[in-house]
N, C-alpha and C positions, 0 to 999 in steps of 0.2 A: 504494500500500500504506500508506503512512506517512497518507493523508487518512483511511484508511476507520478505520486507527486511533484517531486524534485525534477522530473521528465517534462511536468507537463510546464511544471513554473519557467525552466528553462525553454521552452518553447514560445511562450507569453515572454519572456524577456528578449531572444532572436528576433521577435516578430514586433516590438518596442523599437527597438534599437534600428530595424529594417526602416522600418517607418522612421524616425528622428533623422536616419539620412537621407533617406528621400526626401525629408521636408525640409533638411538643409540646403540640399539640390535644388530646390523649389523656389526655399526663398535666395539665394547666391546665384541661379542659372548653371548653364555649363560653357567650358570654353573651347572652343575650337579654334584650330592652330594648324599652321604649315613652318619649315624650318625657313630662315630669313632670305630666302631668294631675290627678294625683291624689297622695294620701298615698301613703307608701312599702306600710306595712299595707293598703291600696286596689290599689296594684298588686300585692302579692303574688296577693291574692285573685283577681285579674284572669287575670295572667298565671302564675301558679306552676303551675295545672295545664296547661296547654302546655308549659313548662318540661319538667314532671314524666315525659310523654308521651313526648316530645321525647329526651329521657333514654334510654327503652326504647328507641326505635325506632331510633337512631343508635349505640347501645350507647359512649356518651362522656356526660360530664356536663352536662349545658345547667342554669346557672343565672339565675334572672329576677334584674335587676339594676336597681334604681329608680337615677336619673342625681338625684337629689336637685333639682338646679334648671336652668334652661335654660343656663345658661352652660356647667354642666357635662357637659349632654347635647351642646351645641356643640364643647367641646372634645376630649370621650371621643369624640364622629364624627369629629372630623379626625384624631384622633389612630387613628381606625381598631382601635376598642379592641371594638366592638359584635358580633358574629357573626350573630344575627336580632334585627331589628327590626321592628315595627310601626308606621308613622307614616304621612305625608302624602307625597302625591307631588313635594312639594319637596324634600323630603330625600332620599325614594329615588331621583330623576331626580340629586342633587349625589352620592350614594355612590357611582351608577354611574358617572357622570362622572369622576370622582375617585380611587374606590378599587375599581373594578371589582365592584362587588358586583350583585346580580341579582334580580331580581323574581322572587317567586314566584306569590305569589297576591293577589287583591285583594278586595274588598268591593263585591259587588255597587251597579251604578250609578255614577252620577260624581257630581261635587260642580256646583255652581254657585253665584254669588255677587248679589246684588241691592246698587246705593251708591241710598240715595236723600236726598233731601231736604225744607225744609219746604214745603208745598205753596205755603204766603201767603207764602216769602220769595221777591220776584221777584227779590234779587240773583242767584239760583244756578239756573241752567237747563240748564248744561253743564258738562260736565268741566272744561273753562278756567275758565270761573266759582269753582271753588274753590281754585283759586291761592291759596297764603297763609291758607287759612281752615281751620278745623278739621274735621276727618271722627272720629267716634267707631267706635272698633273693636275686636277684641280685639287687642294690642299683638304687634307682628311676633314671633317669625316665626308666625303663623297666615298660614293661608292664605289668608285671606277678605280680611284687610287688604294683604296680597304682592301679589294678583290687583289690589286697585283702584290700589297704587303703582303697579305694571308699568304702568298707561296717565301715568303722569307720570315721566318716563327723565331729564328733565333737570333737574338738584337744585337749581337755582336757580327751577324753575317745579313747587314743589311743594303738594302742602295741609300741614296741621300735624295728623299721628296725634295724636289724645286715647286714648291705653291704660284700657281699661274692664275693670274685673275681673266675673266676674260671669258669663262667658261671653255670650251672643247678647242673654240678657233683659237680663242689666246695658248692653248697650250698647243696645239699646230703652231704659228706663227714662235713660238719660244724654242720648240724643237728645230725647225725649218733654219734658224738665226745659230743652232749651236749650241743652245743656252746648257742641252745637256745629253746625252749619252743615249736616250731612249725616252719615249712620253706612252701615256695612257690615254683610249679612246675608247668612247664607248661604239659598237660596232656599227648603229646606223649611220655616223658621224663618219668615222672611216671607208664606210661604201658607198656612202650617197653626198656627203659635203667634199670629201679630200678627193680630189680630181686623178685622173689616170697618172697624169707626171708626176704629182703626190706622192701616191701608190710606188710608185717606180724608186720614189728614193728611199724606201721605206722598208724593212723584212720583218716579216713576223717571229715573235716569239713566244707569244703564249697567246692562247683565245680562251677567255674564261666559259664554266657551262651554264648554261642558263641560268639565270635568276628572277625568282618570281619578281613580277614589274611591281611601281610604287601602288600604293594603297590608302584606304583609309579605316584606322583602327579606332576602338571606340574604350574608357576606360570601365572600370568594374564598378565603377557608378551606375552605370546605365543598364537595365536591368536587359536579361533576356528578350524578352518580351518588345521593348523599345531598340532593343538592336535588330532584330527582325523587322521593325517598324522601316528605320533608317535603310536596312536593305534593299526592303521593296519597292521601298519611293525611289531611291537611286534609281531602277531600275525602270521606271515608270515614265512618260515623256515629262512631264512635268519636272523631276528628277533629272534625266540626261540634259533640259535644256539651261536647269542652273547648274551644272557643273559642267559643262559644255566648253564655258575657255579652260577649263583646268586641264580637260582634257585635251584639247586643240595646244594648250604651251606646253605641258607634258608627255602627252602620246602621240605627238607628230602629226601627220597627215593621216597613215594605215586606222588609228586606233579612233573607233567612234564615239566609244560609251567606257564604264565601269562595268565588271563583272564580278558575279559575288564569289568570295573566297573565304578560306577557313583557317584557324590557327595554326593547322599541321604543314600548310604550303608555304608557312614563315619559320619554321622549329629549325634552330639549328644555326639561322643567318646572323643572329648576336653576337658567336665565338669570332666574327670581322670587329669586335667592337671590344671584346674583350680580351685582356690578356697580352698588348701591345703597346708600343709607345705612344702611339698615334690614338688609342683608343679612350675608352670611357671605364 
């Protein structure tokens, strides 16, 4: 008698406590976020109509929140401050690991990454070959450059990141000039922006394997029920037509829509984040 008690009080106290956070959610909103790509005024424009949507259809506040600079997107994630995000699958495979948050939907296709080098430098033919020497990239945490450290794990057998602002062409243009030894690409960029002559002065050295494309994860605030909600609409026209430029600066020209995804197609993409110098 006294167990089914103490069973049942602790059940009435779960179900207290459930409710006091959702009515904290309630009365606070939630924030949704992307990593600092752009101007604060650029992300509004981006993300405020999902936001806006987002708003209606959960009947709570979601407001878009620019993280100012990477440090402070770093910090606001560990501190588990985000509710929906948009970003890379390094981040959402570390939130789910971390703080239990959950994939919803992603961006059609994966990503993949190209390291190459200069064709007439015969020092550099293999990954061991750039030991010690410079790789141009966009500066961690991107993904493109995560992917080519992941094949160098021991920190005393590494290259030397050169951080290139600029995105993909700035680190084309820093390679092309010398600036160092070999650079990272992601692969649509390498076959469809870098031209035949490009190509030609260029050899391959590693092609990374797919990776599930960016996404949007949702945290362990948001109840089941309301993450299925966020699914459906995404996928809905009303859904594709607010996040339609995200997708159009993000998925290129191929990619239409989001497609829904699950936490297992992220398990695993964190260990790019941890356990490295470059990492979190």
């Amino acid at each position: 008698m006294m167990k089914k008690q103490v069973c049942k009080s602790f059940m009435v106290l779960v179900g207290v406590l459930l409710s006091l956070g959702w009515g904290l959610v309630q009365a606070e909103g939630l924030v949704l976020t992307s990593p600092p790509r752009e101007s604060p005024a650029a992300g509004e424009k981006l993300y405020g109509p999902l936001a806006k949507a987002l708003t209606g259809l959960l009947g709570v506040t979601v407001t878009y929140k620019h993280p100012g600079n990477w440090l402070t997107y770093q910090r606001e994630m560990r501190n588990d401050a985000y509710d929906i995000v948009f970003d890379g699958p390094q981040f959402i495979a570390w939130r789910q690991a971390h703080l239990k948050n959950e994939a919803v939907v992603k961006l059609q296709g994966s990503l993949e990454f190209f390291l190459v080098s200069h064709v007439d430098d015969k020092s550099v033919n293999t990954l061991d070959d750039l030991i010690g020497k410079r790789i141009c990239g966009i500066p961690p945490p991107n993904l493109a450059t995560l992917t080519v450290l992941d094949k160098f794990r021991n920190p005393v057998r590494q290259p030397l990141i050169k951080g290139v602002k600029g995105g993909m062409l700035g680190v084309a243009k820093a390679f092309k000039a010398g600036l160092c030894q070999a650079a990272v690409f992601r692969d649509t960029f390498y076959k469809k922006k870098l031209t035949d002559a490009d190509r030609a002065t260029m050899k391959v050295l590693y092609q990374s394997k797919p990776i599930p494309n960016q996404g949007i994860s949702v945290s362990q605030r948001i109840s089941s029920a309301d993450r299925n909600k966020i699914r459906d609409f995404i996928m809905t026209p009303a859904g594709i037509k607010v996040t339609a430029a995200i997708v159009k600066r993000f998925g290129g020209k191929l990619v239409k829509s989001f497609v829904p995804t699950s936490r297992t197609e992220y398990e695993g993409y964190n260990n790019l984040l941890e356990g490295v110098i470059f990492g979190w």
